[in-house]
C-alpha atoms as a printed R data frame, in Angstrom:
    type eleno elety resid chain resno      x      y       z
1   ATOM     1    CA   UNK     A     1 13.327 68.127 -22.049
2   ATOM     2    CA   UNK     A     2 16.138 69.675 -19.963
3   ATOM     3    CA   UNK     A     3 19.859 69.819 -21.355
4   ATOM     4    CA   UNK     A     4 22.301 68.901 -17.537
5   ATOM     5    CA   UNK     A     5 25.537 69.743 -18.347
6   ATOM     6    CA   UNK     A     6 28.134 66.937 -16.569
7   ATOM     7    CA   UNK     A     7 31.109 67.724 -14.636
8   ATOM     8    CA   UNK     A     8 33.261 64.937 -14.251
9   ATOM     9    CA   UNK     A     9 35.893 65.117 -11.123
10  ATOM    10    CA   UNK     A    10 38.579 63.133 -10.708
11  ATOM    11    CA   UNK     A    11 41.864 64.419  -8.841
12  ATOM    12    CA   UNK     A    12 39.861 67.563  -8.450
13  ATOM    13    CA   UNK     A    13 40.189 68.080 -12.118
14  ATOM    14    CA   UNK     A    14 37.556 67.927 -14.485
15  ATOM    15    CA   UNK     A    15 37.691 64.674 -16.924
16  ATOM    16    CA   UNK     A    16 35.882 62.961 -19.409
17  ATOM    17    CA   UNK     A    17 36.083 58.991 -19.593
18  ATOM    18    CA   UNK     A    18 34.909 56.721 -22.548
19  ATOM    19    CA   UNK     A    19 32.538 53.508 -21.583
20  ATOM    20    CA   UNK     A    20 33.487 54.457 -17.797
21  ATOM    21    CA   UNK     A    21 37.601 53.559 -18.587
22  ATOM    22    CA   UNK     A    22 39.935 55.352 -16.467
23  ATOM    23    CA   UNK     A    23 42.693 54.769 -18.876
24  ATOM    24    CA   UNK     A    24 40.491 56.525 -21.347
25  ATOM    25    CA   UNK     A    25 40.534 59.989 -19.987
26  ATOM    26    CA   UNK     A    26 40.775 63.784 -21.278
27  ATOM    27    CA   UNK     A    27 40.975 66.445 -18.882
28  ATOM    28    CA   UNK     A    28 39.346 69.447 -19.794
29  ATOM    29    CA   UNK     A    29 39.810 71.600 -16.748
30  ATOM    30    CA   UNK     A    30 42.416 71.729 -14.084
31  ATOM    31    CA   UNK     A    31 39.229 74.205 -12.108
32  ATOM    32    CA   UNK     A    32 36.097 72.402 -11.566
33  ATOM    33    CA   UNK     A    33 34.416 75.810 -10.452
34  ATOM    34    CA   UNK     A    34 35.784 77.618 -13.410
35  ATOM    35    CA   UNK     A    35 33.511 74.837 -15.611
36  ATOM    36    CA   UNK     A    36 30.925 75.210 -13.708
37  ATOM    37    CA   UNK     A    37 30.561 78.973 -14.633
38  ATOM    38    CA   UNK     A    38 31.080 78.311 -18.171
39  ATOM    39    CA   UNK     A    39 27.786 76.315 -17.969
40  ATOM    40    CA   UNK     A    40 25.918 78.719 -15.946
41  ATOM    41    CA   UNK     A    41 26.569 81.203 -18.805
42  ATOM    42    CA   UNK     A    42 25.339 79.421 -21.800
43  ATOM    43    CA   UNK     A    43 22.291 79.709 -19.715
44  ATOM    44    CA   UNK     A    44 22.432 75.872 -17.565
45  ATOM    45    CA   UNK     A    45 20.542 75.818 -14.174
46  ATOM    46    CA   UNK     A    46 20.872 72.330 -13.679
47  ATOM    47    CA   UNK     A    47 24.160 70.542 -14.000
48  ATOM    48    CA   UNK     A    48 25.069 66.981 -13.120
49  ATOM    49    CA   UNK     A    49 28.425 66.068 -10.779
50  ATOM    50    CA   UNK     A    50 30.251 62.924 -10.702
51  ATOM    51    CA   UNK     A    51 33.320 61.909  -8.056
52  ATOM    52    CA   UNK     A    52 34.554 59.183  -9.857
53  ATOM    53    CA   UNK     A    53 36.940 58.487  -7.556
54  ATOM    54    CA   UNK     A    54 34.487 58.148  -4.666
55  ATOM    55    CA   UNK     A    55 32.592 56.158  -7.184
56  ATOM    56    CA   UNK     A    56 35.625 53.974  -7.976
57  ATOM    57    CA   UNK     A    57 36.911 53.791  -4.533
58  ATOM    58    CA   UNK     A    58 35.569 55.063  -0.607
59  ATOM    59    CA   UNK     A    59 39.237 55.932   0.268
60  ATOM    60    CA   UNK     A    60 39.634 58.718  -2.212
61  ATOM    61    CA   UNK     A    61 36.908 61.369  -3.221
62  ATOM    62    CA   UNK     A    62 36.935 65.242  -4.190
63  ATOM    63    CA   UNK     A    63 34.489 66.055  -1.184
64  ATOM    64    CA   UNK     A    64 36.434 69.383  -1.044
65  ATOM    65    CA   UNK     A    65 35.536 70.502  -4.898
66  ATOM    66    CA   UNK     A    66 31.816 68.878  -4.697
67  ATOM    67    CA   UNK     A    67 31.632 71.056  -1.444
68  ATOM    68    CA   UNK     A    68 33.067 74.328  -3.143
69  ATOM    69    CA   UNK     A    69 30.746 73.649  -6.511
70  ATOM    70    CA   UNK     A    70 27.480 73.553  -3.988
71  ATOM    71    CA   UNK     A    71 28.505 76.718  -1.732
72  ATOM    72    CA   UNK     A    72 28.803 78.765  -4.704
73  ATOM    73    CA   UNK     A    73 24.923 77.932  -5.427
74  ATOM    74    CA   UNK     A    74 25.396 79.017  -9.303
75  ATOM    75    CA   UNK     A    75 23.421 76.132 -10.382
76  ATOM    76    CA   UNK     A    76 21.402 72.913  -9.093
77  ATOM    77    CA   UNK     A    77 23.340 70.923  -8.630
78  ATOM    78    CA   UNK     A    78 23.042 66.618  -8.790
79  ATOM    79    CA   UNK     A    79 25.703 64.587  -7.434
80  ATOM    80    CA   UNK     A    80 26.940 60.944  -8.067
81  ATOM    81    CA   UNK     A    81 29.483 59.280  -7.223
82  ATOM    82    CA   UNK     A    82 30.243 57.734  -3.976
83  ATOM    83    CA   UNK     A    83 26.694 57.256  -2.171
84  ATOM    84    CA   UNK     A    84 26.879 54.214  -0.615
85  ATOM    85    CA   UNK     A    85 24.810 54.969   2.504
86  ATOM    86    CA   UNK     A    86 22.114 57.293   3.666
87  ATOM    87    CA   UNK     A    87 24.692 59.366   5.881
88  ATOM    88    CA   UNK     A    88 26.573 60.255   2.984
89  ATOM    89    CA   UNK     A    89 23.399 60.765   0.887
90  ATOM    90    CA   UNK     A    90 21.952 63.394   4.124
91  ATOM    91    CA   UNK     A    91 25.349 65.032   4.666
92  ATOM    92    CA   UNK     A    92 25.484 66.037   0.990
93  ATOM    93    CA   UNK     A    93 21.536 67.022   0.941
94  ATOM    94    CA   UNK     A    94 22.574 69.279   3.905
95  ATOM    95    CA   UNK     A    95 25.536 70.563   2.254
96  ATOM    96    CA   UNK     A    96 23.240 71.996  -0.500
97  ATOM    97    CA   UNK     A    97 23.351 69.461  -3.182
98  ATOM    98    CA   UNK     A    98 19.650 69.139  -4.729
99  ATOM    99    CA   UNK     A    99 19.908 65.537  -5.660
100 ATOM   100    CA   UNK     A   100 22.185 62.511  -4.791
101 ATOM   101    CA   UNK     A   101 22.586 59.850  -7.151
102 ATOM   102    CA   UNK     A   102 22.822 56.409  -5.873
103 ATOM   103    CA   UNK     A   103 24.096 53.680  -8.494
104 ATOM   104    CA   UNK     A   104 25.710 49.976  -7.826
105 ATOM   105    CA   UNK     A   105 23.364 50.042  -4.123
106 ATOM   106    CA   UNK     A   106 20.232 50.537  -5.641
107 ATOM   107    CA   UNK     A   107 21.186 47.500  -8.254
108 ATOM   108    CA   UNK     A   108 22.351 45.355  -5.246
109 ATOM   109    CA   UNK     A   109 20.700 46.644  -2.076
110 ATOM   110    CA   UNK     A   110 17.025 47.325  -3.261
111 ATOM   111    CA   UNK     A   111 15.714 46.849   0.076
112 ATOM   112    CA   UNK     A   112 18.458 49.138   1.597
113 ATOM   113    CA   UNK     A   113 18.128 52.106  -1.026
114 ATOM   114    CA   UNK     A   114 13.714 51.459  -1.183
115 ATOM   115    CA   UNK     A   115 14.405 52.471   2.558
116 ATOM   116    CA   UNK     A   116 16.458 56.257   1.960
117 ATOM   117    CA   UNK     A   117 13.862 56.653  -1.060
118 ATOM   118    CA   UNK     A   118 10.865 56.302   1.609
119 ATOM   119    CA   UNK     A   119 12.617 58.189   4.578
120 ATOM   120    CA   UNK     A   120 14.280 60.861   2.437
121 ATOM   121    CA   UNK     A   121 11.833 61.554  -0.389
122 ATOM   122    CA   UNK     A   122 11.641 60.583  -3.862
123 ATOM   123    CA   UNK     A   123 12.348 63.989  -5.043
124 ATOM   124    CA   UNK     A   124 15.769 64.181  -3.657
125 ATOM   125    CA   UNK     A   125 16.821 60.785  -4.870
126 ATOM   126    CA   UNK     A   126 17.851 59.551  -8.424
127 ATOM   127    CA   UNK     A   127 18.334 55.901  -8.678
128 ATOM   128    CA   UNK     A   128 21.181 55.143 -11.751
129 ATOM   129    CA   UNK     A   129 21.223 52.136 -13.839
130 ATOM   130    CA   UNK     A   130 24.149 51.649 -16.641
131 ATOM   131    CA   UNK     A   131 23.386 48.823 -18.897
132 ATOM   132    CA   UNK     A   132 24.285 46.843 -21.809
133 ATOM   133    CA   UNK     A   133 22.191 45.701 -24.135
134 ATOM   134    CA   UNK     A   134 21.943 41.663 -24.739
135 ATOM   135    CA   UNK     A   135 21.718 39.678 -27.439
136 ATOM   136    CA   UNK     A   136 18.279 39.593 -27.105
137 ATOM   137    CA   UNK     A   137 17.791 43.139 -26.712
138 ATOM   138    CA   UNK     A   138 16.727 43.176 -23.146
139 ATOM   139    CA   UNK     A   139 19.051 46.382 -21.108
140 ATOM   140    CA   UNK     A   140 21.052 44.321 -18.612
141 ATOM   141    CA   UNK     A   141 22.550 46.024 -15.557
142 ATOM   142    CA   UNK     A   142 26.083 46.914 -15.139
143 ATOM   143    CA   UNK     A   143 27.240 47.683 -11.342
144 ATOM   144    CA   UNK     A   144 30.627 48.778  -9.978
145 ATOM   145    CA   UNK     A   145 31.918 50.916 -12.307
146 ATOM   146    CA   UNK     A   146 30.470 48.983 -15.079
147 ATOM   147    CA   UNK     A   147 33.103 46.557 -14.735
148 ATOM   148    CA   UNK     A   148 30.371 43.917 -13.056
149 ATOM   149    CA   UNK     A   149 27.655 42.835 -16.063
150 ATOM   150    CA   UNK     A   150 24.596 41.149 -13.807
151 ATOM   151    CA   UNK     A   151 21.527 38.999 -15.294
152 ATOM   152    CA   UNK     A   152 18.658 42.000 -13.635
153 ATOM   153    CA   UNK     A   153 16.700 43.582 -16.732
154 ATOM   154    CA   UNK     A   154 16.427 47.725 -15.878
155 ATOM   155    CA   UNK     A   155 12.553 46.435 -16.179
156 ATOM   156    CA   UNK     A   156 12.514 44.375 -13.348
157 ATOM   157    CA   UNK     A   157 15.453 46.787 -11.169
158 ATOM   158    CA   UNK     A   158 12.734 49.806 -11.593
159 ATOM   159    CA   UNK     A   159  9.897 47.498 -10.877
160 ATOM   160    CA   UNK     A   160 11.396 46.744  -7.334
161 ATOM   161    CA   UNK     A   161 11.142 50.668  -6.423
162 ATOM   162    CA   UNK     A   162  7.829 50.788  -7.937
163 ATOM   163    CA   UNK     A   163  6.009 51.207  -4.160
164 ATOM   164    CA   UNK     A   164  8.672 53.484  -2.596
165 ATOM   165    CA   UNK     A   165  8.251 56.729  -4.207
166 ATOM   166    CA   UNK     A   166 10.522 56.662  -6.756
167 ATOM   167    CA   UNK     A   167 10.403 59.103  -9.228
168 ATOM   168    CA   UNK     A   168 14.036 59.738 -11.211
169 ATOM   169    CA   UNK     A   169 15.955 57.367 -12.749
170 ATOM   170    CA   UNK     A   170 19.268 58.298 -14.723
171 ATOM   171    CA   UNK     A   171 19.922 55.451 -17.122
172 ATOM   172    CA   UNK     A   172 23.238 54.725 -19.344
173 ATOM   173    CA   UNK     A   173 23.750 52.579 -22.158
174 ATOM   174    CA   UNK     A   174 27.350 52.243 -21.223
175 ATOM   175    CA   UNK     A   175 27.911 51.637 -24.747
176 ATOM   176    CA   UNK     A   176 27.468 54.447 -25.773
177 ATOM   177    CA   UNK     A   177 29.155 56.690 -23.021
178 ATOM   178    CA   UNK     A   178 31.462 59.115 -24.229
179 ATOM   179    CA   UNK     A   179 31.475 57.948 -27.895
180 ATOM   180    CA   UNK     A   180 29.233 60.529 -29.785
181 ATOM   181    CA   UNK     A   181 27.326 58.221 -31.473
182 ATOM   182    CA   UNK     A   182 24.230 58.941 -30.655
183 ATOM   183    CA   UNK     A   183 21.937 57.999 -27.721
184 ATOM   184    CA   UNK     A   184 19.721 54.338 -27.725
185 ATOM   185    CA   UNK     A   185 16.619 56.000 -28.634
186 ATOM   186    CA   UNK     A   186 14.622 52.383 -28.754
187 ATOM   187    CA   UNK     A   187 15.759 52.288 -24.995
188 ATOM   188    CA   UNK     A   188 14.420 55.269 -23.811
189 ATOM   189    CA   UNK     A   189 11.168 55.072 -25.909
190 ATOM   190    CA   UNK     A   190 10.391 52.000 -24.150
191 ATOM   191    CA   UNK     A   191 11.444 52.986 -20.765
192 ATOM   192    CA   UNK     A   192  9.482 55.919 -20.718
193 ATOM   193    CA   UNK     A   193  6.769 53.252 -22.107
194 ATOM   194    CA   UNK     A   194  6.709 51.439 -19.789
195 ATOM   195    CA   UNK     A   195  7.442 53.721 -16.787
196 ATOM   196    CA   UNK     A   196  5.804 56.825 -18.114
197 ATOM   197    CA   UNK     A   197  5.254 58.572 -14.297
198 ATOM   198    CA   UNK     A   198  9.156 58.002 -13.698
199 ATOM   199    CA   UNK     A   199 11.608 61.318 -14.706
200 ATOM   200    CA   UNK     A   200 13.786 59.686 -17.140
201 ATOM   201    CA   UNK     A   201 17.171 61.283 -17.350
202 ATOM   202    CA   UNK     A   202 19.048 60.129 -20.374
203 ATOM   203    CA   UNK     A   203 23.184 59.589 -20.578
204 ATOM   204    CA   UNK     A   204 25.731 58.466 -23.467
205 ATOM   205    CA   UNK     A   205 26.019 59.087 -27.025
206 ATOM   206    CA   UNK     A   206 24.727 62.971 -27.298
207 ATOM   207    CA   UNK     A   207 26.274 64.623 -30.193
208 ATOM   208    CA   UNK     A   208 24.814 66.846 -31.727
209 ATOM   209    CA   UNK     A   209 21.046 69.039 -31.812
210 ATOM   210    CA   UNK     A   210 19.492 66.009 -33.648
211 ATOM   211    CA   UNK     A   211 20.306 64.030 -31.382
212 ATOM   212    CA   UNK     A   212 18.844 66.086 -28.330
213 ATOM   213    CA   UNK     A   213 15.196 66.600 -30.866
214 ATOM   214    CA   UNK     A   214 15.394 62.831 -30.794
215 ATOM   215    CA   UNK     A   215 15.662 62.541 -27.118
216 ATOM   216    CA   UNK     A   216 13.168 64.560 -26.046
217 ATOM   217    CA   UNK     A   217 10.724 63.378 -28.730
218 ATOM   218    CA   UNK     A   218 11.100 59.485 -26.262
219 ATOM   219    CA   UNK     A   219  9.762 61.432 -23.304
220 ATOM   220    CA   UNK     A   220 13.073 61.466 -21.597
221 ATOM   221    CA   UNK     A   221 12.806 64.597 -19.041
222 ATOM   222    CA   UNK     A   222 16.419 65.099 -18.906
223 ATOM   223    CA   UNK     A   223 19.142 64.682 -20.987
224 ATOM   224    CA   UNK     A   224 23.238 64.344 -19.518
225 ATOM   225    CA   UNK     A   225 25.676 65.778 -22.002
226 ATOM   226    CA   UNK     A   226 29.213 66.069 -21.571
227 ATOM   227    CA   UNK     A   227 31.718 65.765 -23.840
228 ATOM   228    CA   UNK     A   228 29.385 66.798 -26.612
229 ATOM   229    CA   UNK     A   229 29.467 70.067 -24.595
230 ATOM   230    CA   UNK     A   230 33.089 69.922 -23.674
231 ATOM   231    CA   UNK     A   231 34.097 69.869 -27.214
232 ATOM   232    CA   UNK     A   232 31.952 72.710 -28.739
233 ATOM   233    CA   UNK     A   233 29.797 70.230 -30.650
234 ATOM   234    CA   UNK     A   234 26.522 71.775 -29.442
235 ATOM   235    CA   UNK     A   235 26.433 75.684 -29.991
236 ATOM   236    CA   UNK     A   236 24.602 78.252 -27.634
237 ATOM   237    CA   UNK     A   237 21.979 78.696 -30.710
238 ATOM   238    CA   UNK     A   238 20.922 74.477 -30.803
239 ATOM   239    CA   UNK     A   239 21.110 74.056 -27.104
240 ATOM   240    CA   UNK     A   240 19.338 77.237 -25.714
241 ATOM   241    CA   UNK     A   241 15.560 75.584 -26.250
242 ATOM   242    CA   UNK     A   242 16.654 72.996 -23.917
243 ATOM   243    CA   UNK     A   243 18.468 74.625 -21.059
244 ATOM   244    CA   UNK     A   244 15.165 76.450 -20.444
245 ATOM   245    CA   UNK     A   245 12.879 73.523 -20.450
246 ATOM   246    CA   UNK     A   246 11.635 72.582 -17.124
């Protein structure tokens, strides 16, 4: 299992947010780039970006920082955030970002998004589904910055790509975003159950080593961490193993 380290931008600086609030926020960098070489030198190749303010809104992005981060080419580099149409998924492609991450369109356009996975390739695209658990147990989607809770299982939303070459799929227990208490184990077991030919990436609740020997013992390929990094609650010595898996 791979550690991705997460930059969060918003305003250009680098943030953290707790269950996706923006009146929950920490900045931990005024320099996304300078973050960005911190990871790189605990040993990261990967690392995960996120515009949440393209996410939250198309009239404001940090298109200028995402486009700095990817010319340096210190990492590979996934972005999310913002990709509400194949232009903007192929402009950032071309730009040198590895792999766009679409989230509320493949939840409400399936037909739209099966399309970019088919014409663009599978191994470029990472479909995103935040959920919330029911009372029944059964992962519900979230859309829209989590602030829109829809009836769709994650079962039946990965089911519709089945056919179209999908192979990643980032998944968040909103729940547990942010709040160091540990990732929803149950849910990834039975995702990668059930899907065991997609690359899960895992997000929300890392905290600590355990945690990540937990994660990877699901079959999760990836696992997002940021604040857990942010704060220094992971050292060099736990996380090492896992910034060289492939």
């Amino acid at each position: 299992m791979l550690l991705v380290p997460a930059i969060d931008l918003r305003g250009g600086r680098c943030v953290r947010l707790v269950q996706g609030r923006f009146d929950a926020e920490t900045v931990h960098a005024d320099d996304p780039m300078m973050l960005l070489e911190q990871f790189v030198e605990l040993g990261a190749r990967h690392v995960h970006v996120v515009d949440l303010d393209a996410a939250r809104s198309a009239a404001h992005d940090n298109r200028d920082a995402v486009a700095r981060l990817a010319k340096a080419r210190l990492a590979t580099l996934q972005l999310g955030g913002g990709i509400r149409s194949r232009e903007t998924a192929e402009r950032w492609l071309a730009l040198g970002i590895e792999r766009v991450v679409v989230g509320s369109r493949a939840a409400t356009d399936p037909s739209d998004v099966a399309t970019w996975l088919r014409e663009l390739g599978g191994t470029r695209i990472v479909l995103a589904f935040d959920v919330r658990i029911d009372t029944q147990g059964i992962p519900r989607l979230a859309t829209h910055g989590w602030e829109t809770q829809t009836q769709t299982s994650l079962w039946d939303a990965v089911e519709l790509y089945a056919e179209d070459g999908l192979q990643h799929v980032l998944c968040t227990d909103v729940s547990r975003d942010g709040s160091l208490t540990g990732p929803n184990l149950d849910l990834y077991a039975e995702a990668t159950r059930r899907f065991p030919r997609i690359a899960w990436q895992a997000s929300g609740g890392v905290a600590s080593s355990a945690d990540l020997a937990a994660l990877a013992a699901t079959g999760v390929t990836a696992a997002i961490s940021g604040r857990a990094l942010l704060e220094g609650r992971l050292s060099h010595t736990e996380i090492e193993p896992y910034l060289r898996s492939a």
